[in-house]
MARZAPA-770828 format. One line per field, with one value per residue (C-alpha): chain; residue number from 1; residue in one letter; x, y, z. Coordinates in pm, 1 decimal, padded with zeros to 6 digits, always signed. Layout:
BEGIN
tordo c(A, ...)
lumro c(NUM, ...)
roti c(A, ...)
px c(X, ...)
py c(Y, ...)
pz c(Z, ...)
***
This chain:
BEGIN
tordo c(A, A, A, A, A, A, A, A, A, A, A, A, A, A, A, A, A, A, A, A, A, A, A, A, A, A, A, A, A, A, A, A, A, A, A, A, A, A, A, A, A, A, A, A, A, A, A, A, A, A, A, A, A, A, A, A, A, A, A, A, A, A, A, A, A, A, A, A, A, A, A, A, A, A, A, A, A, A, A, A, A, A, A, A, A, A, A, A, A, A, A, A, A, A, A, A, A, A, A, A, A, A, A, A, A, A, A, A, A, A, A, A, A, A, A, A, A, A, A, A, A, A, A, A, A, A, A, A, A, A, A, A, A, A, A, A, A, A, A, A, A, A, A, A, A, A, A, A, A, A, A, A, A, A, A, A, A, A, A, A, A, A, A, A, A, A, A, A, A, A, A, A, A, A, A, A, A, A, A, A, A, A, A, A, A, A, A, A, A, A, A, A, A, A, A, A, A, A, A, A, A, A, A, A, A, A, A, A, A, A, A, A, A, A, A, A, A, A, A, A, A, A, A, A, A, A, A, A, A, A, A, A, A, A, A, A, A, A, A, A, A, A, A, A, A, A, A, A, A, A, A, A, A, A, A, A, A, A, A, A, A, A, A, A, A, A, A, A, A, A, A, A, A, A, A, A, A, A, A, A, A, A, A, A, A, A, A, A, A, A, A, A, A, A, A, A, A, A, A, A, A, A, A, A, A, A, A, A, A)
lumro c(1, 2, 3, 4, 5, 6, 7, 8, 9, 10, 11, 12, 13, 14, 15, 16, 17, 18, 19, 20, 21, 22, 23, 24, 25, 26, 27, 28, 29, 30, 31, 32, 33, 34, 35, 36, 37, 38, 39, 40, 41, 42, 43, 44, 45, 46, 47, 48, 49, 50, 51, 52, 53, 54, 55, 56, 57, 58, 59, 60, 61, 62, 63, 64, 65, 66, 67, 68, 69, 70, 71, 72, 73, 74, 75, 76, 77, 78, 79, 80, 81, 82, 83, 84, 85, 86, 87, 88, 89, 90, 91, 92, 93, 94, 95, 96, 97, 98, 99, 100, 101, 102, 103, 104, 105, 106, 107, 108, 109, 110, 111, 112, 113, 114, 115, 116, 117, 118, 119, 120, 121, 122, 123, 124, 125, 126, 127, 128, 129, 130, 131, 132, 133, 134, 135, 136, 137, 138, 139, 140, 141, 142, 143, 144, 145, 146, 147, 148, 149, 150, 151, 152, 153, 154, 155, 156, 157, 158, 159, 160, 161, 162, 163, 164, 165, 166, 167, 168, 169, 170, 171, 172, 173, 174, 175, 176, 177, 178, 179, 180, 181, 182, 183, 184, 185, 186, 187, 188, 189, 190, 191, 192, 193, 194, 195, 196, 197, 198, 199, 200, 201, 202, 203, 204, 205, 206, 207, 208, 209, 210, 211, 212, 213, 214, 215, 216, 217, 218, 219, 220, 221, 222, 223, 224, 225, 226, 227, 228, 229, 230, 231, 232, 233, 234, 235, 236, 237, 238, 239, 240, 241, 242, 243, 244, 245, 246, 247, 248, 249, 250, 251, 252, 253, 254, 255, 256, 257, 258, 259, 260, 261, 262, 263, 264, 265, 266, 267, 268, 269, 270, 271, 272, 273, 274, 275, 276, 277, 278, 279, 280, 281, 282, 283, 284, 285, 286, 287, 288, 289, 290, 291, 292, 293, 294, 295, 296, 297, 298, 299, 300, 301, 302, 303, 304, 305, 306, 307, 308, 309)
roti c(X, X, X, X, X, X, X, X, X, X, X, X, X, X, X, X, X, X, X, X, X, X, X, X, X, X, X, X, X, X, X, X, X, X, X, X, X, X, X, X, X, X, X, X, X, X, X, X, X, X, X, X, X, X, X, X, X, X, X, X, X, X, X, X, X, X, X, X, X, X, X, X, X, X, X, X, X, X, X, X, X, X, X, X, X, X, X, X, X, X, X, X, X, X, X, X, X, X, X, X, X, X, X, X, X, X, X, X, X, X, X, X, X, X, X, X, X, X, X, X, X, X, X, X, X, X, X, X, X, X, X, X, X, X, X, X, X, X, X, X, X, X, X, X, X, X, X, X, X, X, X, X, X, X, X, X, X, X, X, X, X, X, X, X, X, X, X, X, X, X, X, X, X, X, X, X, X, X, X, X, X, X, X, X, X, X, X, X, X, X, X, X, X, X, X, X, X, X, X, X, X, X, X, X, X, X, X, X, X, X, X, X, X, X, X, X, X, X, X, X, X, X, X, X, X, X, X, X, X, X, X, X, X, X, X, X, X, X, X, X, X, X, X, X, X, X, X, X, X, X, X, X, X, X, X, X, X, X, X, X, X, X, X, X, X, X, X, X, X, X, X, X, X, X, X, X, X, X, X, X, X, X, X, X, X, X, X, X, X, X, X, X, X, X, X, X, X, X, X, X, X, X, X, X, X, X, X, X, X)
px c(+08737.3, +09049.4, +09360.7, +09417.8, +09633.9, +09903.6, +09949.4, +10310.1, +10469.3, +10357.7, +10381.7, +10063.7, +10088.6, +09876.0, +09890.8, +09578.7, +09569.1, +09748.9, +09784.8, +10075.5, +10215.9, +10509.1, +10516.5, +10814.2, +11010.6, +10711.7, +10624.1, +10295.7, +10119.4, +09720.8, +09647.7, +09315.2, +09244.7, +08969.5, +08917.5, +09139.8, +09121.2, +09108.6, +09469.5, +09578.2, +09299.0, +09436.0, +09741.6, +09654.1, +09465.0, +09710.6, +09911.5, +09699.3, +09560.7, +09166.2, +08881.5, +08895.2, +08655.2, +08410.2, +08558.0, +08911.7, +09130.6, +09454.8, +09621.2, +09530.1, +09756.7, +09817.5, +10201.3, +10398.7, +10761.2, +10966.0, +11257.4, +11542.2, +11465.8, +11398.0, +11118.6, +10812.0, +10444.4, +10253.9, +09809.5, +09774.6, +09507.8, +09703.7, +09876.9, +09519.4, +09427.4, +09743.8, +09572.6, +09278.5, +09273.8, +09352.3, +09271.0, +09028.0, +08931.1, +09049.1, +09025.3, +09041.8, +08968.2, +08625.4, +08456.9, +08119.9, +07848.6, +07547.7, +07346.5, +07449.9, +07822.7, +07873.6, +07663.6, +07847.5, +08166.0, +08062.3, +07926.7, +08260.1, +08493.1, +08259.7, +08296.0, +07999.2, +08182.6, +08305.9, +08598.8, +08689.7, +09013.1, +09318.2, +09401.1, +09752.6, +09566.6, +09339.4, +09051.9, +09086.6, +08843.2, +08907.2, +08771.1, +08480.2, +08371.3, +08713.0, +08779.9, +09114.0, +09339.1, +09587.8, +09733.6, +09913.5, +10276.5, +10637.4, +10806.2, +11137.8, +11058.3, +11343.7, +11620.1, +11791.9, +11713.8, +11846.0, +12002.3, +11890.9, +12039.8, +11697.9, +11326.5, +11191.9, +10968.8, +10614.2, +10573.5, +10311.7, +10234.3, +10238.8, +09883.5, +09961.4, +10151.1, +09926.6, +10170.5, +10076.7, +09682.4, +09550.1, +09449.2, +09088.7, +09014.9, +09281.6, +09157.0, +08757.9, +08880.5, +08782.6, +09138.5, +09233.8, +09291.4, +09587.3, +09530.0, +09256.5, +09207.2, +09018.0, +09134.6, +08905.3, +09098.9, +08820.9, +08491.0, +08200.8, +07886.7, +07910.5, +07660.1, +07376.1, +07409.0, +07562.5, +07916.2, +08254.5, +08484.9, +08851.3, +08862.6, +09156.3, +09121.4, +09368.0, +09386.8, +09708.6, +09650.6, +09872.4, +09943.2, +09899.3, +09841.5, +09573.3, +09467.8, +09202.7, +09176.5, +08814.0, +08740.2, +08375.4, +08143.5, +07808.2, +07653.3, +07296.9, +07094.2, +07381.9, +07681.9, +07847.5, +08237.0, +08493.4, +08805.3, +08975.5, +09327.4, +09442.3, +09718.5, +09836.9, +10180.8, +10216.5, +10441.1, +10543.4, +10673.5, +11052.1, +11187.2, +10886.4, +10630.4, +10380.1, +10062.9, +09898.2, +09554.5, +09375.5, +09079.1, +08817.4, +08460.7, +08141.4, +07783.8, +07545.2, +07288.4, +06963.2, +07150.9, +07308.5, +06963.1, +06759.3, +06969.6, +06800.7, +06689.7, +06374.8, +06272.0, +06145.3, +06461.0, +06719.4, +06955.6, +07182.2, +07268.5, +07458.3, +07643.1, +08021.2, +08024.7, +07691.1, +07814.9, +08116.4, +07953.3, +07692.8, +07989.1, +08195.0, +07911.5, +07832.7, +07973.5, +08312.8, +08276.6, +07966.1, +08171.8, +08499.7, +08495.6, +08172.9, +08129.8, +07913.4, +08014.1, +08295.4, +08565.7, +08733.8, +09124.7, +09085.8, +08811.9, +08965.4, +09154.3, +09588.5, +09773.4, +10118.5, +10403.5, +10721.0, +10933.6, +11125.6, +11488.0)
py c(+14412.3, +14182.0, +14225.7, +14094.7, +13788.8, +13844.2, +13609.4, +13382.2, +13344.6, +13020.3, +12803.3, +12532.2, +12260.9, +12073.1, +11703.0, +11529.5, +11294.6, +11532.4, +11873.8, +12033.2, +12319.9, +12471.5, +12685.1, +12785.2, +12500.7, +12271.1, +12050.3, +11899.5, +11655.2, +11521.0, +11256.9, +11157.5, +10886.6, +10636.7, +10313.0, +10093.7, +09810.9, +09449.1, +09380.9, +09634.7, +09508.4, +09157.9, +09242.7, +09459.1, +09166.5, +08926.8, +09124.9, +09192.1, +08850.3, +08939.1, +09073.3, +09426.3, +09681.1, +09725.9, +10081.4, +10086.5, +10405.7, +10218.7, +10547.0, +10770.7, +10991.5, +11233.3, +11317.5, +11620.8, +11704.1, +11926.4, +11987.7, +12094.8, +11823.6, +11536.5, +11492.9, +11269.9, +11234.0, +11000.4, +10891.5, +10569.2, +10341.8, +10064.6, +10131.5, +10269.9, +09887.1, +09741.4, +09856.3, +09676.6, +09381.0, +09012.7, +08731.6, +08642.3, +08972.2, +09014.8, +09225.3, +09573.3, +09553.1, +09647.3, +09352.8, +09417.6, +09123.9, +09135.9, +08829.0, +08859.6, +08927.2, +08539.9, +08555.6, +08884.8, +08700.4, +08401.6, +08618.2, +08810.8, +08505.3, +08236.5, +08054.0, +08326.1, +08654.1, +08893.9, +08916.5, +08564.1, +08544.9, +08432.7, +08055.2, +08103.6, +08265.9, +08067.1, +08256.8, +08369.3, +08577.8, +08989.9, +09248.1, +09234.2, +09634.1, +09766.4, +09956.9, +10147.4, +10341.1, +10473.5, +10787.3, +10833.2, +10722.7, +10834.7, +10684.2, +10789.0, +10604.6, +10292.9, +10500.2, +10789.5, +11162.9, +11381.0, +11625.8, +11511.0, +11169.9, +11000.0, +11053.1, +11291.0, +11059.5, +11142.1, +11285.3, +11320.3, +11711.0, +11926.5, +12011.2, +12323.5, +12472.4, +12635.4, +12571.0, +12203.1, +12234.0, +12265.3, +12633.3, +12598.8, +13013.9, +12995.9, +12725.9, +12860.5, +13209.6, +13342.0, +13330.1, +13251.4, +12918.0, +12808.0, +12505.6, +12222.9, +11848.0, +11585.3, +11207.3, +10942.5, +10595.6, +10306.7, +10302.5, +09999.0, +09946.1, +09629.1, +09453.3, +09674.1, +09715.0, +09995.8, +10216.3, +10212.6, +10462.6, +10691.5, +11014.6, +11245.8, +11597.3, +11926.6, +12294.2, +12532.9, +12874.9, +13192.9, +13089.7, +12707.6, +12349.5, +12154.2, +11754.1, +11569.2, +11236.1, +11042.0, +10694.5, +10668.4, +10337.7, +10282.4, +09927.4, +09998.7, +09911.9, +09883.3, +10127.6, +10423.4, +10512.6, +10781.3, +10775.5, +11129.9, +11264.8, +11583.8, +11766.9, +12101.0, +12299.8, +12680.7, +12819.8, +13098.2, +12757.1, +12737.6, +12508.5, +12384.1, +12191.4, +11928.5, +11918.7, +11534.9, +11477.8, +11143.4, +11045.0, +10781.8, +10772.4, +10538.0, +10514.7, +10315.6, +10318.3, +10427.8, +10680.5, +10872.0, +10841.1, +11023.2, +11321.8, +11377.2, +11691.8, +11540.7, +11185.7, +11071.5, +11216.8, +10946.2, +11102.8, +11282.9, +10909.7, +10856.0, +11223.6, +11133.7, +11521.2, +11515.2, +11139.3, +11321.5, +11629.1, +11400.4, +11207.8, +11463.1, +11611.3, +11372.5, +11376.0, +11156.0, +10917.4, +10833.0, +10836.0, +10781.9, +10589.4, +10372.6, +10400.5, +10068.9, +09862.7, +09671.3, +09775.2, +09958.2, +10020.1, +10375.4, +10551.3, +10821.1, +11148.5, +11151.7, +11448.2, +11424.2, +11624.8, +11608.5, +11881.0, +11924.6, +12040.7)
pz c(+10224.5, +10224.1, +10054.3, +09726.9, +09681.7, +09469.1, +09206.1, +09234.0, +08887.2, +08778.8, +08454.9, +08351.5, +08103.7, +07949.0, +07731.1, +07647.1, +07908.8, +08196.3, +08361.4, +08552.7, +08775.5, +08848.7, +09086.4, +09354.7, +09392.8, +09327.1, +09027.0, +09006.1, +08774.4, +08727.8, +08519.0, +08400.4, +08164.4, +08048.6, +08251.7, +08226.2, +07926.3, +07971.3, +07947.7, +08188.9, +08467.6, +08418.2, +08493.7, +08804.7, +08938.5, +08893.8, +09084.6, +09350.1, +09406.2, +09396.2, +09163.4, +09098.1, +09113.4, +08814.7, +08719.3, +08764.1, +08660.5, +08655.3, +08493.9, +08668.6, +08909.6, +09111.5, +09181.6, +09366.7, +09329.7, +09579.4, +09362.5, +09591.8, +09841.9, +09584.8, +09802.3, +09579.7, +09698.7, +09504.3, +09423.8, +09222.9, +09187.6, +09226.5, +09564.8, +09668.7, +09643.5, +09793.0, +10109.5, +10037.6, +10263.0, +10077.6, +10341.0, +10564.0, +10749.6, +11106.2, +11401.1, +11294.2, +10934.5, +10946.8, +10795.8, +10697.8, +10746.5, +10519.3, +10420.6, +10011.0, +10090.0, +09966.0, +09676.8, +09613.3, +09621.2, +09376.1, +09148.6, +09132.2, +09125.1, +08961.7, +08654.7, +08541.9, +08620.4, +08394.9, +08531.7, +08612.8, +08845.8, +08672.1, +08634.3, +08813.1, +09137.0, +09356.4, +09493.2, +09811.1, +10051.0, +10052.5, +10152.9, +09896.5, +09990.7, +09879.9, +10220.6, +10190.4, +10437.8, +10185.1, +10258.7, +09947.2, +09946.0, +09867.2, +09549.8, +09756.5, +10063.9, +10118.3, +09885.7, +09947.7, +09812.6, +09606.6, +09878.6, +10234.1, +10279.2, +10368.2, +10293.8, +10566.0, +10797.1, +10962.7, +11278.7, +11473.5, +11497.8, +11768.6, +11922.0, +12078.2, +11747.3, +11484.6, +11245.4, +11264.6, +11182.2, +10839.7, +10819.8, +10728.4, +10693.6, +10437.7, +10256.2, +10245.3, +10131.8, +09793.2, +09678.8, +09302.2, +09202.6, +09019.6, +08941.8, +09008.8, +08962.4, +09018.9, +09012.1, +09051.2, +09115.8, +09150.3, +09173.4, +09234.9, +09258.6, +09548.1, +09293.8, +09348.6, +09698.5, +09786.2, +09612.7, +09684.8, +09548.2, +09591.6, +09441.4, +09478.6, +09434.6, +09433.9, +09445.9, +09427.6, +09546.9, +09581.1, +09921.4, +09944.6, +09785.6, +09924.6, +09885.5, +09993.7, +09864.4, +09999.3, +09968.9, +10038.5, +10108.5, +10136.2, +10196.1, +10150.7, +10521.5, +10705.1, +10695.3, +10587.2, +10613.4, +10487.5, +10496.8, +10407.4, +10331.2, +10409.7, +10314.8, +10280.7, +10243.3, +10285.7, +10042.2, +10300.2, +10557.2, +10609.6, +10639.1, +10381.2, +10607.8, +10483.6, +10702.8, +10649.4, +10870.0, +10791.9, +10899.5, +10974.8, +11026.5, +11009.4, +11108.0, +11066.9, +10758.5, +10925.1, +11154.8, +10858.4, +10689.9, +10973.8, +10911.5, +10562.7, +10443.3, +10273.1, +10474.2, +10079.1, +09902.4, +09917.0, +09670.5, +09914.8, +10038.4, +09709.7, +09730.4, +09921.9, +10040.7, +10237.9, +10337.6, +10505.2, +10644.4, +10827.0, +10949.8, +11073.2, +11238.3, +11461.8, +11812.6, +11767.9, +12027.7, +11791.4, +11442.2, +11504.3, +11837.9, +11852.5, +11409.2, +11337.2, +11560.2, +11311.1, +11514.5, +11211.6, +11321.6, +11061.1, +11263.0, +11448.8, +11342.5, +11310.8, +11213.9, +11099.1, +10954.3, +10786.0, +10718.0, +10440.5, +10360.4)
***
């Protein structure tokens, strides 16, 4: 039988809106809210420059504080679709080709959409299925912090160290859980054909804090992609170590399909965590190398870190 964890001293809060943590030297923060309203949307897509997705949780947050470093670690929607590409798509963006993918667009920008663009912004082509590399960012990044000087920077990790991989036996253990979240960011539908979506999500253990945020897409009959974001700290780690692994994979439609439990039972199609586990088990010159042929520049697997004073 394994030891017993012991429990860290630990303080929750809670508002209506938002949940935090603090525990050791960290301070962490959820926030989940209703979609955003009509002004706030507006005003996101003004600033962005193209129609936003139909469900939009413009509130919404996920944010981690390493108090004697200063260091900041930041999940917003709106960042999320700063990485969304605005402009014709190029080489390495993954553009997906379908026959409707104009109509889409009219029907998103016309004179008969919902959410009409706004007068002062032209319409412009995007990328229409919302694809997003965002890692997460660091409010801190560009100023200085509280006690280091300068924002620790990524590196990549060390292959050979096993301090640099994301301890997975830890992380599947039965261990207690401190604290738990989950932050959806945007969601749509792609007009009926298909779903595009970011959800964040987070654990604290005894030993550890753990993210994975997951934007999913599915264009129905011709592609599926994940992109995930990985990170975990060890408590134990000194200097304190953040572990960050992201990760991109695709496939096509009918090759993710054949690997159905039930060849009539489409459901698991629409479920992001059999998406992924198909995905990742695929043989990765298949997923993350040859994906679905669009050439995506996030397919592949990078592991960083950046240590902490």
């Amino acid at each position: 039988m394994a030891a017993a964890v012991a429990v860290p001293e630990h303080k929750l809060s809670e508002s209506p809106n938002s949940r935090s943590i603090e525990v050791f030297d960290w301070f962490i923060t959820a926030s989940t809210n209703p979609i955003s309203n009509a002004s706030e949307c507006d005003a996101l897509q003004a600033s962005l420059g193209f129609p936003l997705p139909e469900m939009i949780f413009g509130n919404n947050f996920l944010t981690l504080e390493h108090r004697p470093s200063g260091w900041k670690y930041a999940f917003t929607t709106g960042a999320a679709l700063k990485a969304v590409k605005n402009g014709e798509l190029e080489e390495g963006d993954g553009g997906v080709k379908v026959g409707y993918a104009d109509k889409w667009m009219e029907s998103r920008t016309g004179s008969s959409s919902l959410l009409p663009m706004p007068k002062t912004v032209p319409t412009k082509p995007y990328d229409w299925t919302y694809t997003t590399t965002y890692t997460g960012h660091s409010p801190t990044e560009g100023s200085k912090s509280i006690t280091s000087g300068s924002v620790p920077p990524w590196c990549p990790a060390d292959t050979q160290s096993p301090a640099h991989a994301i301890p997975m036996a830890e992380l599947t253990r039965p261990d207690p859980i401190l604290f738990y979240a989950e932050v959806p960011l945007f969601e749509d539908e792609l007009h009926d054909n298909g779903s595009s979506n970011l959800l964040v999500r987070i654990r604290v253990m005894p030993t550890c804090v753990f993210i994975l945020s997951r934007f999913t897409l599915r264009v129905d009959n011709v592609l599926f992609r994940t992109h995930d974001t990985r990170m975990y700290h060890s408590f134990t780690s000194k200097p304190p170590l953040i572990i960050r692994e992201v990760s991109g994979w695709e496939a096509s439609y009918e090759r993710v399909k054949r690997q159905l439990p039930k060849r009539d039972d489409l459901t698991p199609l629409t479920d992001a965590t059999f998406i992924a586990k198909v995905l990742n088990g695929m043989p990765i010159h298949a997923s993350q190398q040859e994906g679905a042929n669009t050439r995506w520049r996030g397919l592949g697997t990078k592991v960083e870190i950046s240590q902490l004073e």
